[in-house]
Legacy VTK file of the C-alpha trace (Angstrom):
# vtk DataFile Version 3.0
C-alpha trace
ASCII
DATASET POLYDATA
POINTS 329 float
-32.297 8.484 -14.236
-32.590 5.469 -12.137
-31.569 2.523 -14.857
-30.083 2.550 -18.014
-32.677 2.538 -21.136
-32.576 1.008 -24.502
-32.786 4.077 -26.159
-29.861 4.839 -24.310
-27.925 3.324 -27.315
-29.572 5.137 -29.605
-27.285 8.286 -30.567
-29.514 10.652 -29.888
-31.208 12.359 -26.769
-30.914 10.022 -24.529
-27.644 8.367 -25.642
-26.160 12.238 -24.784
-28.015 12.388 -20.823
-26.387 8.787 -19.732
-23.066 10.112 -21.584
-23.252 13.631 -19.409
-24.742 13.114 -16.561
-23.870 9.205 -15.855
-20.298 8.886 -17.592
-18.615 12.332 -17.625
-18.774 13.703 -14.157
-16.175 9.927 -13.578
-14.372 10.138 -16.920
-14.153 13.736 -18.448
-11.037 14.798 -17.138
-8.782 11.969 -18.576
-10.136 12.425 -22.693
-7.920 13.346 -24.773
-10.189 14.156 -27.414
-13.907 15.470 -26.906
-16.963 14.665 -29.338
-14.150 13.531 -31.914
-13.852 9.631 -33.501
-10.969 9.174 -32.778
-8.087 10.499 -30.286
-4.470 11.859 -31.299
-1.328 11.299 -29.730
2.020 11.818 -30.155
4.828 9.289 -30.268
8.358 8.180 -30.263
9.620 4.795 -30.327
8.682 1.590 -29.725
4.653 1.139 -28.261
3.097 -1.721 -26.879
-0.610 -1.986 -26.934
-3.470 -4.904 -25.589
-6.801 -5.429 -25.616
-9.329 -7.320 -23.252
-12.892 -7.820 -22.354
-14.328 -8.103 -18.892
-16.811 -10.208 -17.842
-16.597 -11.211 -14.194
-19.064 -12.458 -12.363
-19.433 -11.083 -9.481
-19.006 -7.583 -10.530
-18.006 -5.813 -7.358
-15.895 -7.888 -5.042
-13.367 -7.552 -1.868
-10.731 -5.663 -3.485
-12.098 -4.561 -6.183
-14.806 -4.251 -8.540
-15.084 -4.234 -12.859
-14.275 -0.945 -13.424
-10.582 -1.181 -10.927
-10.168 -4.442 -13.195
-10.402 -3.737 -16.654
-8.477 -0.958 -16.097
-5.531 -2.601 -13.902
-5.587 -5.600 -16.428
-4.842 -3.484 -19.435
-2.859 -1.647 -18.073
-0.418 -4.677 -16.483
-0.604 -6.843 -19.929
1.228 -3.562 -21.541
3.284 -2.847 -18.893
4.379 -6.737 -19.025
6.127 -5.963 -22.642
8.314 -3.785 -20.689
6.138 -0.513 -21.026
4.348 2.473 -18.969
0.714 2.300 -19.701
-0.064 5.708 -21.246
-3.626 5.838 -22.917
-6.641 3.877 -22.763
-9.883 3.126 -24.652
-12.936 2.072 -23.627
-15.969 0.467 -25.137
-19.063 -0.650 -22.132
-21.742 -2.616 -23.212
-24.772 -2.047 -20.757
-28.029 -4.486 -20.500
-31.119 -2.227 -20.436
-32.465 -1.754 -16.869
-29.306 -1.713 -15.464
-28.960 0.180 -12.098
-27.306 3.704 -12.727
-26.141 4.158 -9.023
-24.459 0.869 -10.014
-22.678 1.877 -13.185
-21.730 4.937 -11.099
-20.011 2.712 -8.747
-17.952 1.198 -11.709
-17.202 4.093 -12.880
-15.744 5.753 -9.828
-13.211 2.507 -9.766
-12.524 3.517 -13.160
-11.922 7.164 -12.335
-9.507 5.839 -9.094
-7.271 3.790 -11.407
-7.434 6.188 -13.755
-5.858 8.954 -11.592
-3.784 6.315 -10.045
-1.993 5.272 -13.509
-1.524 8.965 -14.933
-4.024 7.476 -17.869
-5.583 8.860 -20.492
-8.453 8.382 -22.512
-8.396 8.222 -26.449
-11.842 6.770 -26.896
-14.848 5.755 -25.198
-17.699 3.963 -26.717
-21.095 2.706 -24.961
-23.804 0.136 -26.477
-27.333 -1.057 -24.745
-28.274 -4.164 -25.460
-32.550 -5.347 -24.766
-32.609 -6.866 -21.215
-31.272 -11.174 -21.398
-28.591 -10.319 -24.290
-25.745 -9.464 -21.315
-25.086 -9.681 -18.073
-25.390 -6.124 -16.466
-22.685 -4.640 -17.968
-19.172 -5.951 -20.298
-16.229 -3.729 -20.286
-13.563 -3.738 -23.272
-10.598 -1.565 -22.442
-7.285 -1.194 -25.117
-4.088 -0.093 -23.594
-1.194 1.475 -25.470
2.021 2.238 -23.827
5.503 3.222 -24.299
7.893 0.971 -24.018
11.066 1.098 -21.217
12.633 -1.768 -21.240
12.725 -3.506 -25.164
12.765 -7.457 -26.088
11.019 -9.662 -23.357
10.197 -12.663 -24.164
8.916 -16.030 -23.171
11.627 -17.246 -25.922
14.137 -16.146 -23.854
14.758 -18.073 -20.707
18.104 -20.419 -20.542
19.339 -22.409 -17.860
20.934 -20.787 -15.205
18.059 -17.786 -14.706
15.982 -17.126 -11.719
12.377 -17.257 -11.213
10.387 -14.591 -9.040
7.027 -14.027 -8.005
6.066 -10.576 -7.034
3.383 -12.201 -4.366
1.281 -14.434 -3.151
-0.552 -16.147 -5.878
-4.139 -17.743 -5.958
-5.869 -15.133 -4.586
-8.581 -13.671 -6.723
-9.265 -16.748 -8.126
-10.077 -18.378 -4.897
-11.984 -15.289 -3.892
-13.735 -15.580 -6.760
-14.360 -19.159 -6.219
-16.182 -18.504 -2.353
-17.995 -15.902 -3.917
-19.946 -17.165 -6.535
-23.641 -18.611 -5.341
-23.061 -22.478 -5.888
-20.224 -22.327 -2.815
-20.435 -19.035 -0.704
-17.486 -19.975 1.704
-16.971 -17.003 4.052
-13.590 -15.997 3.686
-11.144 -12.993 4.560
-9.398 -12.579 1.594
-9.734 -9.759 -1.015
-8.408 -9.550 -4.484
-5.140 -8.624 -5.198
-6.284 -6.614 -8.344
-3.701 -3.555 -8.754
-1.730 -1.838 -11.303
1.870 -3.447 -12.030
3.895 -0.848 -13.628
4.579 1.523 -10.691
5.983 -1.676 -8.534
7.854 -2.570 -12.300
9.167 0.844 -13.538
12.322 0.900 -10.561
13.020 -2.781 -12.093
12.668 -1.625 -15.216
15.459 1.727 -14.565
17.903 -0.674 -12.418
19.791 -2.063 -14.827
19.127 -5.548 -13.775
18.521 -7.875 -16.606
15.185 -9.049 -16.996
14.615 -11.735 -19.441
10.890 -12.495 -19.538
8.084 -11.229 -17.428
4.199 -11.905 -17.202
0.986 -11.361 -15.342
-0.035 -14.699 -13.702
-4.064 -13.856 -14.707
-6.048 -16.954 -15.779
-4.241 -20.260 -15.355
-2.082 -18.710 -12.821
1.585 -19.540 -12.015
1.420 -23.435 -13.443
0.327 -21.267 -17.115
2.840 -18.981 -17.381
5.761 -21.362 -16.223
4.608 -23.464 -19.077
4.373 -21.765 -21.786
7.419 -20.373 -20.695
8.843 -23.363 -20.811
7.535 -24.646 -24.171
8.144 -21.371 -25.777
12.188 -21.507 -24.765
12.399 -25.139 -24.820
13.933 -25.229 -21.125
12.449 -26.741 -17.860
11.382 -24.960 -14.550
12.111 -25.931 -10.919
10.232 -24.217 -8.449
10.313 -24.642 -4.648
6.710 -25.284 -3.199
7.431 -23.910 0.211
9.465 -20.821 -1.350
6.217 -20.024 -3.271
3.984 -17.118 -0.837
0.535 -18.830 -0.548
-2.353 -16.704 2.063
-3.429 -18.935 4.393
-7.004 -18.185 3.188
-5.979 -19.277 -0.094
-4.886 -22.805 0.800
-8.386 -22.985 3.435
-10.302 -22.688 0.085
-8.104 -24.902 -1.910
-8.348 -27.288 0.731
-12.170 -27.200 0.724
-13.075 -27.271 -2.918
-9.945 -29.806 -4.220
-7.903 -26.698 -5.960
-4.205 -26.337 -6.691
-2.952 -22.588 -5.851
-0.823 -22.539 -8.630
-3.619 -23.040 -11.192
-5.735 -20.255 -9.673
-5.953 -16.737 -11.336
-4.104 -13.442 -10.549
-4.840 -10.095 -11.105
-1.654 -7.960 -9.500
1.000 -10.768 -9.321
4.245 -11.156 -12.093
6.398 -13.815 -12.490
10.279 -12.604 -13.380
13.014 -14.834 -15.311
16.201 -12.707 -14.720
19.584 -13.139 -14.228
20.594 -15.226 -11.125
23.069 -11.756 -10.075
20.376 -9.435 -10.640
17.473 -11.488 -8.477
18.322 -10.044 -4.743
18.504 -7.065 -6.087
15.033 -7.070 -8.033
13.539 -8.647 -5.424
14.360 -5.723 -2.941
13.305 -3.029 -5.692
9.997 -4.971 -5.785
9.954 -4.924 -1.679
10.812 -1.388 -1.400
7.692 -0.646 -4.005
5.187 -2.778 -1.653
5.672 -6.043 -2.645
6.382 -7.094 0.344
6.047 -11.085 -0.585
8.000 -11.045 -3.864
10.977 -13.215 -3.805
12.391 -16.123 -5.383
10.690 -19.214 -5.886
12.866 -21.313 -8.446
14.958 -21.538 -11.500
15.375 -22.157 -15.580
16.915 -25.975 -15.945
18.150 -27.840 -18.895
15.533 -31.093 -18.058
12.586 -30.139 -20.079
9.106 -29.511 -18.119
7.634 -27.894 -15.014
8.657 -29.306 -11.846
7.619 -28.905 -7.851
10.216 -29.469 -5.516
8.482 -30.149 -1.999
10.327 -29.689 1.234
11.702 -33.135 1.117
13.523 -32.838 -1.760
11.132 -34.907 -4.279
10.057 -33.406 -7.530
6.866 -33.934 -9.418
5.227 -32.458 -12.729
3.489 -28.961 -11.545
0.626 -29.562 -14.123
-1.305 -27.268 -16.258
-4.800 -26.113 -15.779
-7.028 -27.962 -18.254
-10.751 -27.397 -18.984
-12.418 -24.416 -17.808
-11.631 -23.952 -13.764
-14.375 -21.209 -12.926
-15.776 -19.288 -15.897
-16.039 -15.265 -15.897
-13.300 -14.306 -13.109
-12.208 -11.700 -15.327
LINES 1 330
329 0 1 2 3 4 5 6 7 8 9 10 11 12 13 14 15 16 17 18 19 20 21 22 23 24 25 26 27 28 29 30 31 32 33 34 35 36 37 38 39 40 41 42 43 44 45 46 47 48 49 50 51 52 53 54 55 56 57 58 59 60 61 62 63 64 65 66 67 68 69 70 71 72 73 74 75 76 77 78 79 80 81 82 83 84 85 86 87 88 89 90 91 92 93 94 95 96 97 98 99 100 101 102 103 104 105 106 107 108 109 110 111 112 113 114 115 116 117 118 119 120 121 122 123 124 125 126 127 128 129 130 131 132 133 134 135 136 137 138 139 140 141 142 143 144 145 146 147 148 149 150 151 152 153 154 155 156 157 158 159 160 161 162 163 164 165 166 167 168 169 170 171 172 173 174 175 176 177 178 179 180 181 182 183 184 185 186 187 188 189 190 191 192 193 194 195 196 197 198 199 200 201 202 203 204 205 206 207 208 209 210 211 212 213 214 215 216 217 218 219 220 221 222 223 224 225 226 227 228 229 230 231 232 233 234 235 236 237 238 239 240 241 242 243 244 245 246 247 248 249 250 251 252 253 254 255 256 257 258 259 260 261 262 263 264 265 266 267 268 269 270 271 272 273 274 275 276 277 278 279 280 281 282 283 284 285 286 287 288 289 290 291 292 293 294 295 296 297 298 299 300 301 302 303 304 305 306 307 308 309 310 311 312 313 314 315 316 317 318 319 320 321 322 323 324 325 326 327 328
């Protein structure tokens, strides 16, 4: 088998030779439930669970590829409401003709992360769609996880907290941005696409206080700041030269007109946590290979996002509005 076929999707023969010999030899060892609808697990507690769809263009990239990404971005948006990302489910919708070595490729990614995380896999679903109704191939992955650490919020930040980064933002959006055909800038940087909750889970057992955390994805660090912001009804100070910004990262905002902070990340949190506990989080985070996470501002009672350059001014850290660069996730 050389591409994928219509009749690929069609439940019978051939639906059961891409399953076998494309998709289990990558994916067999993490079900947890084999030729049944549905899988069963066991719990106790509190769960958190999210669901995404990916759709970047391109689909393999320095760093990374579609398969490490929808599985690292399911997994961090659970593991931001304070849980370890547990079980997965997976639905891929394939265009006809699309190159099996290719989906192979995606599929080992998936296989990594998979093994990585400790994940397993409750469902899997595939579709084929006639050739011109997708691009290639769309990924949509649910996560469900336990949760550690109970009630964060982007209600609850009050002056007097500390904001941290976990490292340098920007960077898979600008990658993304010197990638794509219209620009092709030639650039060393590779996407910082990785799973959160092993860097999180030492955090999470400290003790430390964390009030509200969050994957910077699309819209960055200006989006999360303010809808922290607006959610709590507090403003945000945050140091421009305290944030960690790759040099490549400010070569291609430079060249194209961009603000860093607007740009998309796929393995970077933001913190708001008690101003005691933040030297000490910020040294679990270092310890677990963060090696740029530190803190970049504070929670203040004047309402709004603020930069504070070097010289001491301040000035509104806007919002991204329209759409920046479509399909970088």
């Amino acid at each position: 088998m050389q591409v994928v076929s219509l009749s690929g999707g069609n439940g019978g023969k051939e639906a059961q030779v891409l399953i076998e010999k494309v998709f289990m030899p990558y994916l067999q060892e993490f079900l947890a439930a084999r030729g049944e609808d549905a899988g069963v697990f066991e719990a106790r507690g509190a769960l958190a669970l999210s669901t995404d769809s990916f759709v970047i263009d391109p689909l393999i990239f320095e760093g990374g590829d579609i398969g490490k990404l929808c599985v690292c971005g399911s997994a961090n948006d659970v593991a931001m409401g304070g849980a370890h990302p547990k079980y997965l489910s997976v639905g891929f919708i394939l265009e006809e003709g699309l190159e099996v070595e290719l989906l192979q490729q995606i599929l080992s990614s998936m296989q990594e992360q998979l093994r990585l995380g400790g994940l397993k896999l409750l469902s899997l679903d595939t579709k084929v769609v006639p050739k011109g109704c997708a691009d290639k191939i769309f990924i949509n992955t649910t996560a469900v996880g336990s949760v550690l650490y109970p009630n964060l919020s982007a209600k609850n930040l009050r002056e007097g907290q500390v904001i941290i980064v976990s490292g340098a933002i920007g960077t898979h959006g600008a990658l993304l941005f010197s990638k794509r055909a219209e620009i092709q800038l030639d650039t060393p940087l590779a996407s910082d696409c990785q799973q959160l909750f092993p860097l999180l889970e030492p955090v999470f057992k400290s003790g430390c206080k964390i009030h509200a955390l969050r994957d910077a994805t699309r819209g960055g660090l200006a989006s999360v700041l303010h809808e922290w912001a607006q959610s709590s009804k507090v403003g945000i100070e945050v140091d421009e030269d305290k944030i960690p910004i790759l040099e490549g990262v400010r070569g291609v905002c430079e060249i194209l007109g961009l603000e860093p902070y607007v740009l998309a990340n796929e393995g970077v949190c933001v913190l708001s946590v008690e101003a005691c506990d933040a030297s000490k989080i910020c040294a679990l985070l270092q310890e677990g290979g963060a090696k740029e996470a530190c803190i970049i501002g504070r929670v203040i009672s004047q309402k709004g996002v603020f930069l504070k350059t070097p010289w001491g001014s301040k000035r509104p850290l806007d919002i991204l509005e329209g759409e920046l660069l479509p399909r970088i996730c």
